[in-house]
C-alpha positions as CSV (number, residue, x, y, z in Angstrom):
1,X,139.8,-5.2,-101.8
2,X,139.6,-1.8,-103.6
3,X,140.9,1.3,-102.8
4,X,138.6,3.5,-100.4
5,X,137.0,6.5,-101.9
6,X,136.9,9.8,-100.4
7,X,134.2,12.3,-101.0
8,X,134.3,15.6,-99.4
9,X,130.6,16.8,-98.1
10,X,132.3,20.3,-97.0
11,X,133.1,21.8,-93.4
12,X,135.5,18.9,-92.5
13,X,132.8,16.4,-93.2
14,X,134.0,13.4,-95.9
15,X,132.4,10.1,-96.9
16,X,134.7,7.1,-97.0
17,X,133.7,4.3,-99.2
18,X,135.1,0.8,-99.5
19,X,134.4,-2.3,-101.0
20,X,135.2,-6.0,-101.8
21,X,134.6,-8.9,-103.0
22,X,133.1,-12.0,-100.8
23,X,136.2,-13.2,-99.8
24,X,136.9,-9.4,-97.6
25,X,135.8,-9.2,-94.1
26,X,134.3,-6.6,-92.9
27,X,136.5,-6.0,-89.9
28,X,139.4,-5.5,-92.5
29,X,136.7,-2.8,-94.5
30,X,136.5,-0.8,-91.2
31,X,139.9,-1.1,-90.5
32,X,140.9,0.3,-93.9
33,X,138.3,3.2,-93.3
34,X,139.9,4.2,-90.2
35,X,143.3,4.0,-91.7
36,X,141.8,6.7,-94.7
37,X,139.8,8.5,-92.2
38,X,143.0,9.4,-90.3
39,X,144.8,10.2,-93.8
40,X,142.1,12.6,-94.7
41,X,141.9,14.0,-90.9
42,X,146.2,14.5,-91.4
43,X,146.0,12.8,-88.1
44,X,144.0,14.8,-86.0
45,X,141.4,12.6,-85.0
46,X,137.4,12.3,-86.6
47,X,134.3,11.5,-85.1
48,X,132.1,9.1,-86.9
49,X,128.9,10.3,-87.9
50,X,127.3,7.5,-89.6
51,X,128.4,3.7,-91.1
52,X,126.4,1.8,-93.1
53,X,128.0,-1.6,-94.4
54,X,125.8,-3.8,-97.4
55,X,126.3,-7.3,-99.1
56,X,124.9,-6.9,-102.7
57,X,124.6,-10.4,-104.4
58,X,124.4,-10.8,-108.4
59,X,124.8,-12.8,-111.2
60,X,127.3,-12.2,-114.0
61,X,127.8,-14.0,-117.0
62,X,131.1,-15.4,-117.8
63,X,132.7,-18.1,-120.1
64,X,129.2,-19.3,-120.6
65,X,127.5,-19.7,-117.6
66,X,125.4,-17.8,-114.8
67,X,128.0,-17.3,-111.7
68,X,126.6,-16.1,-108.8
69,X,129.0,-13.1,-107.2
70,X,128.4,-10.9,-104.0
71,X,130.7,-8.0,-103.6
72,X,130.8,-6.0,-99.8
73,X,130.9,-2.6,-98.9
74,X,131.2,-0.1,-96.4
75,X,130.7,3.5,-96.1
76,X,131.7,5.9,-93.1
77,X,130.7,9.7,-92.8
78,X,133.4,11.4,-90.6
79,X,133.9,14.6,-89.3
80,X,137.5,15.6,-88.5
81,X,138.7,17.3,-85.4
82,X,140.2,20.8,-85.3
C-alpha cells in the first residue's frame, strides 16, 4: 500500500486518498484513511462527507508479455471538528 495523500479543499475540509495494489483490502484502505483523517484533524475528530472506493484493472507490459494488473483505491472527503 502507498502512502495516503492529503489535499486541503479549505475551511477544515481535506480529501484523503489511498491506494494499492490487488493484494490490499479495502478494510485496511479505510482504516489507513481514518488513521490520516485523525492526523490531519490533530485528533479532534472529522465527519465524513463523502467516500468513494474504485478497482481500476489494466494491462502493462513487462519482460515481454501482456500482465494483467488491478490497483485499488479509496478517497475520503472529511471535515474536521472544531
Amino acid at each position: 500500500m502507498f502512502p495516503p495523500t492529503v489535499a486541503d479543499m479549505g475551511q477544515g475540509v481535506y480529501n484523503l486518498n489511498a491506494q494499492s495494489n490487488a493484494f490490499g483490502s479495502r478494510s485496511e484502505l479505510r482504516a489507513k484513511l481514518e488513521r490520516k483523517a485523525q492526523e490531519v484533524c490533530k485528533g479532534k475528530g472529522f465527519e465524513e462527507v463523502n467516500q468513494v472506493n474504485g478497482t481500476k484493472y489494466d494491462t502493462i507490459f513487462n519482460s515481454g508479455i501482456f500482465v494483467p494488473v488491478s490497483t485499488k483505491s479509496s478517497s475520503l472527503i472529511i471535515r474536521c471538528k472544531d
